[in-house]
C-alpha positions in Angstrom: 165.9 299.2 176.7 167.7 296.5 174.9 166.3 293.7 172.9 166.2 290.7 175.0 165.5 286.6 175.2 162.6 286.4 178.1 163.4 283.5 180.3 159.7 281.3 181.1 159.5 282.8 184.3 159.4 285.8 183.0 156.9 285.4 180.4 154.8 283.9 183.2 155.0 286.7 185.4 153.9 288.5 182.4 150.9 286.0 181.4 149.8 286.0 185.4 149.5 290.0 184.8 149.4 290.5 188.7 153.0 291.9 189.1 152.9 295.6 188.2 156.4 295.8 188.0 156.7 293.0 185.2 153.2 294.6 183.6 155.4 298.2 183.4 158.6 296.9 181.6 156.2 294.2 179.3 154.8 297.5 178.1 157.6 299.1 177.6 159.4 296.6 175.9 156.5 296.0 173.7 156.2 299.8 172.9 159.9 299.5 171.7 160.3 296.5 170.2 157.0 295.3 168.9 157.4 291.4 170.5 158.9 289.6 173.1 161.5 287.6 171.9 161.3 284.3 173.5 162.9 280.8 173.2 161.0 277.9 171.3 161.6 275.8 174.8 160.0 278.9 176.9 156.5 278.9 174.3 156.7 274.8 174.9 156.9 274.9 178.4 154.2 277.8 178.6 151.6 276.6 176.7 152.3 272.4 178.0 151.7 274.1 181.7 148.3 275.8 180.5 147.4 272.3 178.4 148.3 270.2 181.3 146.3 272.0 183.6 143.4 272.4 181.4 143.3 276.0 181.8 141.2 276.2 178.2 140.1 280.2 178.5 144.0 281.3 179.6 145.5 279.0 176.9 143.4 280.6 174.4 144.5 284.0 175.5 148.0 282.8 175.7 147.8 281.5 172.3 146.4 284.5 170.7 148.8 286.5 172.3 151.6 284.2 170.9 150.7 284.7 167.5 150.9 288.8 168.1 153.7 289.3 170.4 155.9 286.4 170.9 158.5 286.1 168.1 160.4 282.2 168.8 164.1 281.8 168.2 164.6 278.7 166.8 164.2 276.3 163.8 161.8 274.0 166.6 158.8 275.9 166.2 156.4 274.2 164.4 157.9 271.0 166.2 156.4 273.2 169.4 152.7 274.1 167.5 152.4 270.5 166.3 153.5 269.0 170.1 151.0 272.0 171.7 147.7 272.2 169.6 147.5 268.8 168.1 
């Protein structure tokens, strides 16, 4: 499997974990590449969803997970922490 950028609905299908097909290739792609490479705009609009809908327990899940498996491309990142967690 290549390396790829995940789109947000495609982290979200993985977050929601109720789609076994997206579950199957997440850990696949994790076996083989160690992160999910995703775009500073995806993590923003992610966690600003779970924020906005104070959805406190899956936002901490999300944000744990973040710091383990989601590797940002861009120089915007700590723009997106500052913006997400205060």
């Amino acid at each position: 499997m290549d390396a790829s950028l995940l789109d947000t609905d495609i982290l979200n299908e993985v977050l929601k974990q109720k789609n076994a097909n997206a579950i199957r290739h997440a850990a696949d792609y994790l076996a083989q590449h160690g992160q999910f490479a995703i775009s500073s705009s995806s993590r923003y609009e992610v966690l600003r969803g779970l924020k906005e809908k104070n959805a406190i327990s899956q936002l901490a899940r999300c944000q744990t997970s973040a710091r383990t498996h989601w590797s940002c491309r861009s120089s915007t990142r700590s723009w997106t922490e500052r913006r997400i967690c205060g």
